[in-house]
PDB file of N, CA, C and O in Angstrom:
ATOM      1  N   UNK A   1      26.022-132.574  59.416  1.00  0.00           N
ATOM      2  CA  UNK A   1      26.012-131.881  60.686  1.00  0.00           C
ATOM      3  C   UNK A   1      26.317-132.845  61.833  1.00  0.00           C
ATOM      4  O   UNK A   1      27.053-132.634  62.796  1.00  0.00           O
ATOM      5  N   UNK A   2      25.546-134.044  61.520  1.00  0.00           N
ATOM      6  CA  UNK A   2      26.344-135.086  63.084  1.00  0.00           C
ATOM      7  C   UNK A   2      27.294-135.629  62.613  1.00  0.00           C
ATOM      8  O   UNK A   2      27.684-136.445  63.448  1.00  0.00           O
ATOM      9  N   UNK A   3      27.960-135.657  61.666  1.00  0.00           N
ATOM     10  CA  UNK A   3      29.651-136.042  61.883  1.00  0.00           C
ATOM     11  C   UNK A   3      30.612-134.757  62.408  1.00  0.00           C
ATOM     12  O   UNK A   3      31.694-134.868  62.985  1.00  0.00           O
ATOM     13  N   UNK A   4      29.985-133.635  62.085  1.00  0.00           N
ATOM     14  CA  UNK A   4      30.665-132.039  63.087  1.00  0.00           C
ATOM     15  C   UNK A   4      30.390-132.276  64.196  1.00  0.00           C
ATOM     16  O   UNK A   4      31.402-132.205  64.894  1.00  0.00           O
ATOM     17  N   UNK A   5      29.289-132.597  64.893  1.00  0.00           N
ATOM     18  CA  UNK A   5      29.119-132.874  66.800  1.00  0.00           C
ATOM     19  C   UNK A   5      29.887-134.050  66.703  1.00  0.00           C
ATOM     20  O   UNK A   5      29.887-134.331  67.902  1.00  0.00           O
ATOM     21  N   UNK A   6      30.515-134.910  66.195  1.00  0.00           N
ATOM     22  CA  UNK A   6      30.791-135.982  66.620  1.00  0.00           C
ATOM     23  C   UNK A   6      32.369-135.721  66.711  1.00  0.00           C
ATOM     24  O   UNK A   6      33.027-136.212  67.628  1.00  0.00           O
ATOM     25  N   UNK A   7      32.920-134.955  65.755  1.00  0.00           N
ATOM     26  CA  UNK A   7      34.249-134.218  65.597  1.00  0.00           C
ATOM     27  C   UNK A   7      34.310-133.423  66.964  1.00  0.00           C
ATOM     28  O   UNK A   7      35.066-133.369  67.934  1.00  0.00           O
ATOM     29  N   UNK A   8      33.320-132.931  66.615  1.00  0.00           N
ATOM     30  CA  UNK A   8      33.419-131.760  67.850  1.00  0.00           C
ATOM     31  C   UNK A   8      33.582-132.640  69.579  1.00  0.00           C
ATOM     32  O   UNK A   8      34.551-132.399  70.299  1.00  0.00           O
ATOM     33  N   UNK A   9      33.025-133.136  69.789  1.00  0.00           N
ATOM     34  CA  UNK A   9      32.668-133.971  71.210  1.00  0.00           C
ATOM     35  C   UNK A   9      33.854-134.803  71.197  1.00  0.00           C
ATOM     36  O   UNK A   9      34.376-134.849  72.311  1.00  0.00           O
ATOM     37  N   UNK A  10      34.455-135.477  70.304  1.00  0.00           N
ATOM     38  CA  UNK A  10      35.797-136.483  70.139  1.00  0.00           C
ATOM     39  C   UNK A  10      36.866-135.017  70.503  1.00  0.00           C
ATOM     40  O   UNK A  10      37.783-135.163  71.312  1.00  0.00           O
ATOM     41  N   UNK A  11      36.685-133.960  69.979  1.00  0.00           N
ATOM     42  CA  UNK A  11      38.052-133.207  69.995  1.00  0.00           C
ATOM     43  C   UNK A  11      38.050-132.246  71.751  1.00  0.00           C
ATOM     44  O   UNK A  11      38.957-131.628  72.309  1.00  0.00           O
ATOM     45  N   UNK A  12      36.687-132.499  72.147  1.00  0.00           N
ATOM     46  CA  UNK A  12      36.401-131.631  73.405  1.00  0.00           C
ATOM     47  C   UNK A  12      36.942-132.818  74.202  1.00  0.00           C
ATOM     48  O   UNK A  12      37.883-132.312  74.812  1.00  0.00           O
ATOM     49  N   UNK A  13      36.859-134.695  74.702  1.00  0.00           N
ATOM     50  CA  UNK A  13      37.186-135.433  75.022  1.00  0.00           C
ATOM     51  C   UNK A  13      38.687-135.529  75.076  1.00  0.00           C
ATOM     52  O   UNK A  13      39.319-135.959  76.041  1.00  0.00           O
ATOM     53  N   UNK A  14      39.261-135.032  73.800  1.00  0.00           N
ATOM     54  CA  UNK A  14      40.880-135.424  73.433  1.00  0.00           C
ATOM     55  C   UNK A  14      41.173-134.040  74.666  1.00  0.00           C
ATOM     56  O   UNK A  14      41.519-134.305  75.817  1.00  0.00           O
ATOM     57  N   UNK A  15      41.042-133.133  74.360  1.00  0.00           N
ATOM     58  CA  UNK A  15      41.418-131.979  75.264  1.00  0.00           C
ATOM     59  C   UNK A  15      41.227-131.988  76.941  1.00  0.00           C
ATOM     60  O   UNK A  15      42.018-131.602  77.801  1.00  0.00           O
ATOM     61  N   UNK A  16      39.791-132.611  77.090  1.00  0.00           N
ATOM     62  CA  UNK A  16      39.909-132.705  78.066  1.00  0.00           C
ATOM     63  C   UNK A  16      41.030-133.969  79.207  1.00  0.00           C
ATOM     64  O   UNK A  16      41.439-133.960  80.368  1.00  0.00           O
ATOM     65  N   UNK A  17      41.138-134.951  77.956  1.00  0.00           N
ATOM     66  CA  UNK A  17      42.012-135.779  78.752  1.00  0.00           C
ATOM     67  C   UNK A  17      43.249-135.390  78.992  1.00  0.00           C
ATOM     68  O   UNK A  17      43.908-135.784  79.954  1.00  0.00           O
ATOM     69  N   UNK A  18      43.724-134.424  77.948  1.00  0.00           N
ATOM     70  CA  UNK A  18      44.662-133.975  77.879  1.00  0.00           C
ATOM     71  C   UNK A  18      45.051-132.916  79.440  1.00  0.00           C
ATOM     72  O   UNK A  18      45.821-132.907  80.400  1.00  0.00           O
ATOM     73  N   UNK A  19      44.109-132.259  78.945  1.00  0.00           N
ATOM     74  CA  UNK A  19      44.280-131.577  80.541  1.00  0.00           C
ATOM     75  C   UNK A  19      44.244-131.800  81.911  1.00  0.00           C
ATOM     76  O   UNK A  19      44.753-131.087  82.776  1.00  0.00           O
ATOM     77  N   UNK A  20      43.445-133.106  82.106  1.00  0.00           N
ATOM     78  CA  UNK A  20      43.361-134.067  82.982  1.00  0.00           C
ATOM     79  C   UNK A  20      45.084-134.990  83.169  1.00  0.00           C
ATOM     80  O   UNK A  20      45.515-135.519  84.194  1.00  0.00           O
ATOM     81  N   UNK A  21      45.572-134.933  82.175  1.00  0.00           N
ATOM     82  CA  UNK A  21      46.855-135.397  82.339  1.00  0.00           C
ATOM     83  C   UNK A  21      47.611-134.461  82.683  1.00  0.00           C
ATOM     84  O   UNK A  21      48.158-134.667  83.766  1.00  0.00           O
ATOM     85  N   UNK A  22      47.969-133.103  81.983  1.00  0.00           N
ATOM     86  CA  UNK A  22      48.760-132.215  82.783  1.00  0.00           C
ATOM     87  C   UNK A  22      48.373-131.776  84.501  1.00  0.00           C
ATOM     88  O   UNK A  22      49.149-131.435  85.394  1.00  0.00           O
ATOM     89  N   UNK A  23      47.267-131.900  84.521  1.00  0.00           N
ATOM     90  CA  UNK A  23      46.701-131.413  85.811  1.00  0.00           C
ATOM     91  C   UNK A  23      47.730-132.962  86.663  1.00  0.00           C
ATOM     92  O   UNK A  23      48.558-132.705  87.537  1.00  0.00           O
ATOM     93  N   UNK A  24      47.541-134.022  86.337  1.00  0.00           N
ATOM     94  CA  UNK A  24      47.970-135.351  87.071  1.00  0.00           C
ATOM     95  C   UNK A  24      49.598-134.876  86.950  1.00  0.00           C
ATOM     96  O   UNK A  24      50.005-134.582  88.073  1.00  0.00           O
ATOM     97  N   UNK A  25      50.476-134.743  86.075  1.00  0.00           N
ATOM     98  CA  UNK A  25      51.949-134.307  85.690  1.00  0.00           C
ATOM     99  C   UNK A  25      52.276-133.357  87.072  1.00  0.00           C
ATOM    100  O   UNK A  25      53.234-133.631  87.795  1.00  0.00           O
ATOM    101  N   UNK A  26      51.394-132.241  87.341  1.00  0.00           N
ATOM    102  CA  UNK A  26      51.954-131.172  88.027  1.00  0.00           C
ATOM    103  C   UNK A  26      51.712-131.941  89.582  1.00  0.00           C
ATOM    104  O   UNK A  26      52.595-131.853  90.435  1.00  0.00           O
ATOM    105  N   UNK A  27      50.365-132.733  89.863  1.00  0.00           N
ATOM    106  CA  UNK A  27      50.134-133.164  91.190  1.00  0.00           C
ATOM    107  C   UNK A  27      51.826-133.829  91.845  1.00  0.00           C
ATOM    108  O   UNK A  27      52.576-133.608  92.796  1.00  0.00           O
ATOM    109  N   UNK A  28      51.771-134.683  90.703  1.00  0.00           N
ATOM    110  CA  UNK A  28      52.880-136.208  90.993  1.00  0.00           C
ATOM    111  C   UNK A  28      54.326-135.081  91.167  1.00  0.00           C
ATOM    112  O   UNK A  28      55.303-135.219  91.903  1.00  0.00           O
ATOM    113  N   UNK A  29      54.104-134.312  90.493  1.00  0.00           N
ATOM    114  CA  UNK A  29      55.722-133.682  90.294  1.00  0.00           C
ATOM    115  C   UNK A  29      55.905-133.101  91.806  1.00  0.00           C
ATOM    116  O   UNK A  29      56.975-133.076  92.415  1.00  0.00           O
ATOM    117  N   UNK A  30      54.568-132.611  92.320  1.00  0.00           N
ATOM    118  CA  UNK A  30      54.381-132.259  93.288  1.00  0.00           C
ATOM    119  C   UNK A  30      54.539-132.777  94.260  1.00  0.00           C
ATOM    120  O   UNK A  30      55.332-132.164  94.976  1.00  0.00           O
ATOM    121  N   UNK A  31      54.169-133.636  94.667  1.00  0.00           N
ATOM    122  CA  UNK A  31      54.685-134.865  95.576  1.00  0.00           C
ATOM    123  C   UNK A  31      55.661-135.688  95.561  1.00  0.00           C
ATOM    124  O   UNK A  31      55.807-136.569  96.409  1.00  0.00           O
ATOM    125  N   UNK A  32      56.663-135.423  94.297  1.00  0.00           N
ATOM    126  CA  UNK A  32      57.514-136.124  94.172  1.00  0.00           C
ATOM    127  C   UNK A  32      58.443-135.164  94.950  1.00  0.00           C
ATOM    128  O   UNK A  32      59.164-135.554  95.869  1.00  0.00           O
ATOM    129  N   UNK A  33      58.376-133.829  94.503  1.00  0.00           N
ATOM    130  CA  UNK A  33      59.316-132.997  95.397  1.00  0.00           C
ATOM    131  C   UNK A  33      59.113-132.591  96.834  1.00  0.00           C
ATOM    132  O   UNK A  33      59.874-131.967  97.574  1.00  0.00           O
ATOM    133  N   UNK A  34      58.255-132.945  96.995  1.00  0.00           N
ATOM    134  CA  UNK A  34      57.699-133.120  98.987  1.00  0.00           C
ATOM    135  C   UNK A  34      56.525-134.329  99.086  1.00  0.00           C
ATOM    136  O   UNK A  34      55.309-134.298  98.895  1.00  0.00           O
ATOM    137  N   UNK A  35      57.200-135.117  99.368  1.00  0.00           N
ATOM    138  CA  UNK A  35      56.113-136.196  99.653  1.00  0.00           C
ATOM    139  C   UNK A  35      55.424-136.371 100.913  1.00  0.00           C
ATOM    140  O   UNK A  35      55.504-137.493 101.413  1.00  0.00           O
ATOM    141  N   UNK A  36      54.799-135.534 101.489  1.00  0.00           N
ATOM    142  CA  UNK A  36      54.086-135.249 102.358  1.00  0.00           C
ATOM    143  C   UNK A  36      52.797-136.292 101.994  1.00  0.00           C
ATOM    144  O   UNK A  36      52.636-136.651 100.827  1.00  0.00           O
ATOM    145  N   UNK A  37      51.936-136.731 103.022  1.00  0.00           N
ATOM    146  CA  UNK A  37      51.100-137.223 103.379  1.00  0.00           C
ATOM    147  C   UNK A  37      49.762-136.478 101.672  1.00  0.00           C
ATOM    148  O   UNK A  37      49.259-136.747 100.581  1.00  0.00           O
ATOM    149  N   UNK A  38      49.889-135.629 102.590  1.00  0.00           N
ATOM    150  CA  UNK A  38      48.322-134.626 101.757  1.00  0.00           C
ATOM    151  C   UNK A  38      49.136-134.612 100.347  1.00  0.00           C
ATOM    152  O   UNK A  38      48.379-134.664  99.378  1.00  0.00           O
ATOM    153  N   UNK A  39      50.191-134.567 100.108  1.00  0.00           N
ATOM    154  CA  UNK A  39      50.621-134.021  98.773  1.00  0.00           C
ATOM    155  C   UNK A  39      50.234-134.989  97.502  1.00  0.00           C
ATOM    156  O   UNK A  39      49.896-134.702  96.354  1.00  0.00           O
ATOM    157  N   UNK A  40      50.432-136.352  98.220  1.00  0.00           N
ATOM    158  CA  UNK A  40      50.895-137.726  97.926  1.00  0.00           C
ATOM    159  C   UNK A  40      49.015-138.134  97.770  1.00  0.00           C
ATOM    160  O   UNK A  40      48.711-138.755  96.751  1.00  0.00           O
ATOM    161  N   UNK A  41      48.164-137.867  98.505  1.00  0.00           N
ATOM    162  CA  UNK A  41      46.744-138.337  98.658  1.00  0.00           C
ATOM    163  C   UNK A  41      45.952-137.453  97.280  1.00  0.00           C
ATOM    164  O   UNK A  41      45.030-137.827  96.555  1.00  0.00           O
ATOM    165  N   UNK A  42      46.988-135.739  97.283  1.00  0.00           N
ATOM    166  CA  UNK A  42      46.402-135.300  96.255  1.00  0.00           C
ATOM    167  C   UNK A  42      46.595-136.013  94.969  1.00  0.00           C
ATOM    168  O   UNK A  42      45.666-136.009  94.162  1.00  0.00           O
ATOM    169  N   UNK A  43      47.852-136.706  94.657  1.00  0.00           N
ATOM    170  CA  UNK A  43      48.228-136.781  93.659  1.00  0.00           C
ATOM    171  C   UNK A  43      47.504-138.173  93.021  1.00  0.00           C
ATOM    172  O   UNK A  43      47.243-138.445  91.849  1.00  0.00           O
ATOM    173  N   UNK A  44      47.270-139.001  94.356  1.00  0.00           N
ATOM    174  CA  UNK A  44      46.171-140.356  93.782  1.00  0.00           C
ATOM    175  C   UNK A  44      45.011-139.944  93.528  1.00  0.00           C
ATOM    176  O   UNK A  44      44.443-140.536  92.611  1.00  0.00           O
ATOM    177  N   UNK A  45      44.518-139.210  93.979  1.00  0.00           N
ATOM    178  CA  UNK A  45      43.189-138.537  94.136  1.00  0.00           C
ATOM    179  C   UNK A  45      43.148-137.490  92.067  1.00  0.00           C
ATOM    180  O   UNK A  45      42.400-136.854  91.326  1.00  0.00           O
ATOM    181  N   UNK A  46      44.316-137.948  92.151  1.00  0.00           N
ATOM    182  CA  UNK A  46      43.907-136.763  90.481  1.00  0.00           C
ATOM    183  C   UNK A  46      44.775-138.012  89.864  1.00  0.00           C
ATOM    184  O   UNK A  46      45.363-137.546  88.888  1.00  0.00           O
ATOM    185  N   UNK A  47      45.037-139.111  89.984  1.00  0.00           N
ATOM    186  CA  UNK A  47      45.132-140.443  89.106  1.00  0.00           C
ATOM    187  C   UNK A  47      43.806-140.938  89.106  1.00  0.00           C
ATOM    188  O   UNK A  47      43.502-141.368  87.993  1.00  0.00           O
ATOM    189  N   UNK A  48      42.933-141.032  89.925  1.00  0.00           N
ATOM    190  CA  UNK A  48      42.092-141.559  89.928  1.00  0.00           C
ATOM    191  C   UNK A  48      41.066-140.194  88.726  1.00  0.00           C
ATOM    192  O   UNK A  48      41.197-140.466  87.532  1.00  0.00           O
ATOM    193  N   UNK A  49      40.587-139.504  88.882  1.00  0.00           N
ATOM    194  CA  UNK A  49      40.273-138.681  87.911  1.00  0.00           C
ATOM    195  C   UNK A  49      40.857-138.245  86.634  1.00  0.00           C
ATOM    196  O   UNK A  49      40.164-137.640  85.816  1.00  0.00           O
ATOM    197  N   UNK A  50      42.191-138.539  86.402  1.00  0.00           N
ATOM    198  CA  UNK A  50      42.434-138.723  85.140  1.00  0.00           C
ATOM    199  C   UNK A  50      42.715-140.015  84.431  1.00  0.00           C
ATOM    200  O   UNK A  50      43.291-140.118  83.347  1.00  0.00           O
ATOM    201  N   UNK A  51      42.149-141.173  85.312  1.00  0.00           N
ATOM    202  CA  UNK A  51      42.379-142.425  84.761  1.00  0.00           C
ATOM    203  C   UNK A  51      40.663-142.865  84.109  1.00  0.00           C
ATOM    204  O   UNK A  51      40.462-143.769  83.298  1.00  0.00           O
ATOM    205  N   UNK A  52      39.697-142.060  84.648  1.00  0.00           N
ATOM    206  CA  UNK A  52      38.643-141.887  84.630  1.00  0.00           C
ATOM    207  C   UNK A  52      38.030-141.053  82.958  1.00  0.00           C
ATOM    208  O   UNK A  52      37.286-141.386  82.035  1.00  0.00           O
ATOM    209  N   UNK A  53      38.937-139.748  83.344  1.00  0.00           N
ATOM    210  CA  UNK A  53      38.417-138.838  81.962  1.00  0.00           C
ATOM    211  C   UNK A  53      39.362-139.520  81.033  1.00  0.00           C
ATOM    212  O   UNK A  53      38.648-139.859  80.089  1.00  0.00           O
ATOM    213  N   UNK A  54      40.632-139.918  80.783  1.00  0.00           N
ATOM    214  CA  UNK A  54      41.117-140.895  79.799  1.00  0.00           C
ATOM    215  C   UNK A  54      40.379-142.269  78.945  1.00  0.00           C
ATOM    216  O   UNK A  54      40.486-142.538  77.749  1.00  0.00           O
ATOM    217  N   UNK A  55      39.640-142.978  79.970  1.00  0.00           N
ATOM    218  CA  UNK A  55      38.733-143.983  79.748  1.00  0.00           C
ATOM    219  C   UNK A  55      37.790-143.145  79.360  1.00  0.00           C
ATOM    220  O   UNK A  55      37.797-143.410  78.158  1.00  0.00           O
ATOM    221  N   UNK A  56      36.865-142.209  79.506  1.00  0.00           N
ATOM    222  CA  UNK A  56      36.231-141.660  78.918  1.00  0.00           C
ATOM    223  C   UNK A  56      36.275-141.598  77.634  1.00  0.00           C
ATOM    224  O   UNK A  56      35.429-142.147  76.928  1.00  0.00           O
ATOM    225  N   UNK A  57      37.230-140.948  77.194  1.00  0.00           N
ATOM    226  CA  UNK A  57      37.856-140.278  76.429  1.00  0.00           C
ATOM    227  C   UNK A  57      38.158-141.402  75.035  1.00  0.00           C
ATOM    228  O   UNK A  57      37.989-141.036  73.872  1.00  0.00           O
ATOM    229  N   UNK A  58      38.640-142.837  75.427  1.00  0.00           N
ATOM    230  CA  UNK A  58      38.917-143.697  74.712  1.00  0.00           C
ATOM    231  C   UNK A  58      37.518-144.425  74.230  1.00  0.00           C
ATOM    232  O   UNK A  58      37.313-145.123  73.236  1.00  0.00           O
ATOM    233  N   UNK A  59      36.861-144.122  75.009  1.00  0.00           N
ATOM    234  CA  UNK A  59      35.546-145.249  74.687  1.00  0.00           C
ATOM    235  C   UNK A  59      34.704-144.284  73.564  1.00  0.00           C
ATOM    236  O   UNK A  59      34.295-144.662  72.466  1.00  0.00           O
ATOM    237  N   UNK A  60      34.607-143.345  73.976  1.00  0.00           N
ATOM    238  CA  UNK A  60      33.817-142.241  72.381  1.00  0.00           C
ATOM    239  C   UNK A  60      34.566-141.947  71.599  1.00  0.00           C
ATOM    240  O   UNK A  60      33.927-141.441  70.677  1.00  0.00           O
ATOM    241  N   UNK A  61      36.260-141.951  71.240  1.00  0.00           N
ATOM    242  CA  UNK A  61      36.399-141.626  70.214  1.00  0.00           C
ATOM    243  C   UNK A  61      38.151-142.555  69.888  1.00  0.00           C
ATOM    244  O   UNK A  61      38.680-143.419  70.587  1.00  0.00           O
ATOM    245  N   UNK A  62      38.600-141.992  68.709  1.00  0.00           N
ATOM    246  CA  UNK A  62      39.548-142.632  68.436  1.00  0.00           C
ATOM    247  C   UNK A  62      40.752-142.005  67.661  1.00  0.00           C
ATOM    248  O   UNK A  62      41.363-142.466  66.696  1.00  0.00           O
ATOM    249  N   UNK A  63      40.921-140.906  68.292  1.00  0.00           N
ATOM    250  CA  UNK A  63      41.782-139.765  68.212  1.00  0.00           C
ATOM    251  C   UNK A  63      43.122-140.285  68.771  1.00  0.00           C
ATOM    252  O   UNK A  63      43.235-140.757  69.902  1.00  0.00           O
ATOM    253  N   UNK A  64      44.346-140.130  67.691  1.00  0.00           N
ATOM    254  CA  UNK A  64      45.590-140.497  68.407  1.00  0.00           C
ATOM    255  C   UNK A  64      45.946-139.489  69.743  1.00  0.00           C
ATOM    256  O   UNK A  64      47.002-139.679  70.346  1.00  0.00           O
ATOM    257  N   UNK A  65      44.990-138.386  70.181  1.00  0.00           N
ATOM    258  CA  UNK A  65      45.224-137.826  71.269  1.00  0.00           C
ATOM    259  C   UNK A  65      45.342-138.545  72.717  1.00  0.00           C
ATOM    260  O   UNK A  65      46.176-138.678  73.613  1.00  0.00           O
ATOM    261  N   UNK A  66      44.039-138.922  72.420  1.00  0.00           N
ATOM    262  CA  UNK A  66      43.884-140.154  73.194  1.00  0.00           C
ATOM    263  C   UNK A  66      44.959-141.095  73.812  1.00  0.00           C
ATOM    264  O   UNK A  66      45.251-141.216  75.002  1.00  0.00           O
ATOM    265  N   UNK A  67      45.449-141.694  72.795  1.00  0.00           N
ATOM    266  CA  UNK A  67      46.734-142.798  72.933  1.00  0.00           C
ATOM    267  C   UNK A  67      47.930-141.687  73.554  1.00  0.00           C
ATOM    268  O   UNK A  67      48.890-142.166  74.158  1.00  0.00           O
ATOM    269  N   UNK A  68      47.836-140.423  73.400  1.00  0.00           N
ATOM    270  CA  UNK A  68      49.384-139.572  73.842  1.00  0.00           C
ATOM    271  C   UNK A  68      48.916-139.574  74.992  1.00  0.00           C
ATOM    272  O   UNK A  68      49.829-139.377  75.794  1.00  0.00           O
ATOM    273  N   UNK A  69      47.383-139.770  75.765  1.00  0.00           N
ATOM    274  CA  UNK A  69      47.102-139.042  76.758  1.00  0.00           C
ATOM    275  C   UNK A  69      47.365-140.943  77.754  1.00  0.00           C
ATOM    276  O   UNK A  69      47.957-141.289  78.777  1.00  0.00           O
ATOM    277  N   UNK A  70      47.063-141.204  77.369  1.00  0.00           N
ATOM    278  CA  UNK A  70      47.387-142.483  77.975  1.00  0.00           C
ATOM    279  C   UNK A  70      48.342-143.151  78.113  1.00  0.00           C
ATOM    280  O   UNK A  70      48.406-144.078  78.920  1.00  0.00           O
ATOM    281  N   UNK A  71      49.916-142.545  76.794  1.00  0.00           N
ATOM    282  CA  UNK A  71      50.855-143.234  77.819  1.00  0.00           C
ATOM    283  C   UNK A  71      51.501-142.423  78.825  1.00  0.00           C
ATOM    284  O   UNK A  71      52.291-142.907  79.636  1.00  0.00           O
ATOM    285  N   UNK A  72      51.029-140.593  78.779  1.00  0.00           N
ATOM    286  CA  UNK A  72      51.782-140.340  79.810  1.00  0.00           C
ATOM    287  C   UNK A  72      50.820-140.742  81.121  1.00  0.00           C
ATOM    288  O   UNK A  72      51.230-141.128  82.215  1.00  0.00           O
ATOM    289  N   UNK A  73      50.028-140.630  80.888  1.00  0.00           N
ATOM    290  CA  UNK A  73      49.329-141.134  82.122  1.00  0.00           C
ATOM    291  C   UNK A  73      50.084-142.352  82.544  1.00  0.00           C
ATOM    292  O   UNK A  73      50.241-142.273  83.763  1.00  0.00           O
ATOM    293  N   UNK A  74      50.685-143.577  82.012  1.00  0.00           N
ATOM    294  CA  UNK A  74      50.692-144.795  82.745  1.00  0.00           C
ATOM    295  C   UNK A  74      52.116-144.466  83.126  1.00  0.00           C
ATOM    296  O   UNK A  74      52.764-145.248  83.821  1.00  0.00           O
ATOM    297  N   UNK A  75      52.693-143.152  82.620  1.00  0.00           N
ATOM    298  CA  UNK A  75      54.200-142.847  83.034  1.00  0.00           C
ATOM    299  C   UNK A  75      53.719-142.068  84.058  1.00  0.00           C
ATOM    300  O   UNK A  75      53.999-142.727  85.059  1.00  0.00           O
ATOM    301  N   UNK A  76      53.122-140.988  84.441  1.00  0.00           N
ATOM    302  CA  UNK A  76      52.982-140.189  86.108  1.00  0.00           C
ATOM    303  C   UNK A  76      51.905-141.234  86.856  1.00  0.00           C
ATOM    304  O   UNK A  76      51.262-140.799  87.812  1.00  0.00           O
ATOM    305  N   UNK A  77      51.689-142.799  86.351  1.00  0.00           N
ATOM    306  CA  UNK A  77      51.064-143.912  87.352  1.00  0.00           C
ATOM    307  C   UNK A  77      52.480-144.187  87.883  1.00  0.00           C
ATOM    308  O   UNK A  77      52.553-144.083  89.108  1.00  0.00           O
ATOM    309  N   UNK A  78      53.608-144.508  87.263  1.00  0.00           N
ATOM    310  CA  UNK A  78      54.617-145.715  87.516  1.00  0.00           C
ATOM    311  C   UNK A  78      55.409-144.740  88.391  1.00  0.00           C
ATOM    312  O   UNK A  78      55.644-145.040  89.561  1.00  0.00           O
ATOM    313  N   UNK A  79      55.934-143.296  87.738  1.00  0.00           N
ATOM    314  CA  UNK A  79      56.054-142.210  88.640  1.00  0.00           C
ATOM    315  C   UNK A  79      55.456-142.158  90.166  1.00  0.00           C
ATOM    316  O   UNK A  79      56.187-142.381  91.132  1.00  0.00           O
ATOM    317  N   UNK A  80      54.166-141.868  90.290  1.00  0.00           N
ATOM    318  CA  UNK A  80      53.525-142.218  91.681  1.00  0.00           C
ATOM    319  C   UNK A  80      53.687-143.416  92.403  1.00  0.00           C
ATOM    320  O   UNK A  80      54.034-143.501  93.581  1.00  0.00           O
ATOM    321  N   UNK A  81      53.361-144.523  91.475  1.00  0.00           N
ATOM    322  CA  UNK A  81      53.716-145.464  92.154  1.00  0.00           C
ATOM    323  C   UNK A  81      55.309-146.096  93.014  1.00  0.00           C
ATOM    324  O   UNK A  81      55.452-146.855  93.972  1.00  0.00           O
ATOM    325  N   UNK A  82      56.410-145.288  92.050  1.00  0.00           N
ATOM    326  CA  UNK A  82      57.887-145.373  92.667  1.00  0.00           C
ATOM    327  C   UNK A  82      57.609-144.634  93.803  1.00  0.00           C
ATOM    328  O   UNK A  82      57.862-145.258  94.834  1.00  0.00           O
ATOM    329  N   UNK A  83      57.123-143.387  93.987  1.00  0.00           N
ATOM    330  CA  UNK A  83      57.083-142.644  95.534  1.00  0.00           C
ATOM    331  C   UNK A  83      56.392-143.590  96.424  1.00  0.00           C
ATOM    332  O   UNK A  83      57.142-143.950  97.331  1.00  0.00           O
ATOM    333  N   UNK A  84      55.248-144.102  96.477  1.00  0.00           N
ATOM    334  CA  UNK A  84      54.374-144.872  97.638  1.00  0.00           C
ATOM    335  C   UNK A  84      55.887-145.974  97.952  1.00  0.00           C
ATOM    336  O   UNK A  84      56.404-146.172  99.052  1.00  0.00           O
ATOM    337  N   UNK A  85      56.273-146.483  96.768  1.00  0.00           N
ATOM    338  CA  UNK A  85      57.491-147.780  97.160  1.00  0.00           C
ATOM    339  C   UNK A  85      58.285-147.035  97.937  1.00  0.00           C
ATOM    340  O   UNK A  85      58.479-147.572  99.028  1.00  0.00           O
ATOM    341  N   UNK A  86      58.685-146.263  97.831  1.00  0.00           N
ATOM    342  CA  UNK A  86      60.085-145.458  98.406  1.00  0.00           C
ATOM    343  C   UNK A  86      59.508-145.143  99.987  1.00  0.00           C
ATOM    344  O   UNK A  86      60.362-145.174 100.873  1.00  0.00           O
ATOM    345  N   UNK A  87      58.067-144.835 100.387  1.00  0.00           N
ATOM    346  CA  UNK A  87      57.830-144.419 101.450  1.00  0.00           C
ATOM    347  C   UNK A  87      57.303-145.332 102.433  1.00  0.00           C
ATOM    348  O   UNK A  87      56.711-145.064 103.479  1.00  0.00           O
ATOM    349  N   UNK A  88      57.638-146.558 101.892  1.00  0.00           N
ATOM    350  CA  UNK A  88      57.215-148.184 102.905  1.00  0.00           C
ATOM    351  C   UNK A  88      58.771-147.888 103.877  1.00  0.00           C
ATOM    352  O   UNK A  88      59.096-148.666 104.774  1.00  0.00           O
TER     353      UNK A  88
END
């Protein structure tokens, strides 16, 4: 029975990072196509929360979900980060 909660809590973690990454995908895409002030604050503002539930996510379990959820994450980081360059 605690290797099922432990399945279970690793696969609720994988999902949630997961969704924490699409949620980050749509912000950045968002600001990439109007880079407005607020658009651009939202979109760090949900890097910072999905850089958060990812680390989460890696430290309890060891689901190759995990690893998918982390490199797109460091791809809508490098993404965000080309907009802030572009707007110096």
């Amino acid at each position: 029975m605690k290797h099922d909660h432990s399945s279970l809590l690793s696969s609720t973690l994988v999902a949630q990072a997961s969704s924490s990454v699409k949620k980050l995908h749509h912000a950045v895409t968002a600001a990439v196509s109007q880079p407005t002030e607020q658009l651009v604050q939202q979109a760090q503002n949900r890097l910072v929360r999905t850089e958060n539930t990812v680390r989460a996510a890696e430290q309890q379990t060891t689901y190759s979900g995990v690893e998918f959820a982390q490199e797109i994450l460091s791809e809508e980081k490098e993404r965000l980060s080309s907009l802030n360059v572009s707007k110096k």
